[in-house]
Structure formats: structure tokens, C-alpha cells
N, C-alpha and C positions, 0 to 999 in steps of 0.2 A: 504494500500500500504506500509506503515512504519513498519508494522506486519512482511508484507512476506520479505521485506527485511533483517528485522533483524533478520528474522529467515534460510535466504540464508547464511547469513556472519554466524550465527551460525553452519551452516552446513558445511560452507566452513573452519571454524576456526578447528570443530572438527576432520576432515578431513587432516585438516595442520599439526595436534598434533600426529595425528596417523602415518602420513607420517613423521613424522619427529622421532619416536620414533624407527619405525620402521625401520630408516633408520640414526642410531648413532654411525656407526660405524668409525672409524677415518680411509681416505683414501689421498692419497699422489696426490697433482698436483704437476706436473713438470714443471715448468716454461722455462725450456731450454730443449726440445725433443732429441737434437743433443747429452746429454751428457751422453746418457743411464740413467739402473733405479737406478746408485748410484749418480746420479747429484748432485752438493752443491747448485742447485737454484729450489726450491718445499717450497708449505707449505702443512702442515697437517692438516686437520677440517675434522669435518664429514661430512657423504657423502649429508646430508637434507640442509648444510649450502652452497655448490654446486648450488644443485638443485635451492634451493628459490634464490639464487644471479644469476644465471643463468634466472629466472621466473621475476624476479624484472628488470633486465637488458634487458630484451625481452620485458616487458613491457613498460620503459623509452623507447626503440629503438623505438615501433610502435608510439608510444604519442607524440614523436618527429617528423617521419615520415610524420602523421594525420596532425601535424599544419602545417609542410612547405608544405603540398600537398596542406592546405586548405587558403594559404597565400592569392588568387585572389580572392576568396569568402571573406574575411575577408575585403579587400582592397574596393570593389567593393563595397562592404557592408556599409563601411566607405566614402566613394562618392557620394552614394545613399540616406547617414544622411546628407551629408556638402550639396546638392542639395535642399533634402525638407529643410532645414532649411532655403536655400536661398530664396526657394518659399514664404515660409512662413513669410517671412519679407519682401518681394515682394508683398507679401498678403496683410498684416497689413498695408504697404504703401497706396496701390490701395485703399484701405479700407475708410481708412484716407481723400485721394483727395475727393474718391466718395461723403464722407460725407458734404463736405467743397460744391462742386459742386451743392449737392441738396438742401442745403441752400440759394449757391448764390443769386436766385431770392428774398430772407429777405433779404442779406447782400444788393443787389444794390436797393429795395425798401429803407430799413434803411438812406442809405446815401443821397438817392435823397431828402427824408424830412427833414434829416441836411440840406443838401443844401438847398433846399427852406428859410428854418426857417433863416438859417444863410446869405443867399444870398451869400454866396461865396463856392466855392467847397470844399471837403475835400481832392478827389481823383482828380489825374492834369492828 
């Protein structure tokens, strides 16, 4: 699986180089539309430096999109851990008691031959 991945990014890398080679030629954005093509607000780069910040910025846009869309699953998600964990210590209680419970029958033998022995009670 680490193979064909690194052999996608390599495909995708050679890809990027060729696209970018072949696309080096320095073009003018204009920052201000309204002031025709002698405007004093544009910068120049070339046209690959466009493209990928254009591809990078579409990328950030979706990835941003993706996590506020997946906010209620995230939430929901984190409700569903504070839950089991309450169970879970709910658990370990019950656990606890049960144990103590299926002893009692030792614990009230135990003290009833105190008492005897001692002739006075332990438990009032």
C-alpha cells in the first residue's frame, strides 16, 4: 500500500513539473478590473504559480467546508465517549457493590463469632 502510494505522488509530482514548465510564462493579474489593462494594481508570476494557488486555495476551501459540514458527527461522536465512559465507571461501581454483597454472608458470619467470642456486639 506505501509502494503505490509513493508511486501516485510520484506520478502526481512529475506531472506538476511538466505542468509547470510548460506553463512559465509570466502573465499579469489585475487586481482592480474597473481600471482597464494599464491599471497601477496587478502583479506578474507565471501562469503555473496561478494555477497551483488557485488548486491549493480550492483545496483549503473544501477541507474547511468537510469539517464545518462534519461539526454534528464530530460532537455527537464526543457525547457518545463522555457517555460510555460514564457507563463505564457506573460499571466499575456496580462491580464493586456486587462484590462486597456476595461476600456479605462471610462478612455477617465473621462478626457474629466476634460477637459470640466477645459477648458484646461490634455492629449497633
Amino acid at each position: 500500500m506505501r509502494m503505490l502510494r509513493l508511486l501516485l505522488l510520484g506520478v502526481f509530482a512529475v506531472a506538476a513539473v511538466s505542468f509547470a514548465v510548460a506553463n512559465r510564462h509570466v502573465v499579469r493579474f489585475m487586481l482592480d478590473p474597473l481600471s482597464g489593462p494599464q491599471g497601477s494594481y496587478f502583479i506578474e508570476a507565471p501562469l503555473f504559480f496561478y494555477l497551483f494557488g488557485a488548486l491549493i486555495l480550492g483545496f483549503i476551501m473544501g477541507a474547511l467546508a468537510t469539517w464545518t459540514s462534519q461539526g454534528r458527527w464530530r460532537r455527537a461522536a464526543r457525547q457518545r465517549a463522555e457517555e460510555v465512559s460514564r457507563l463505564k465507571r457506573e460499571t466499575e461501581r456496580l462491580t464493586r457493590h456486587l462484590r462486597v454483597m456476595e461476600r456479605a454472608p462471610q462478612i455477617r458470619a465473621f462478626v457474629a463469632s466476634q460477637e459470640a467470642e466477645n459477648e458484646r456486639p461490634l455492629i449497633h
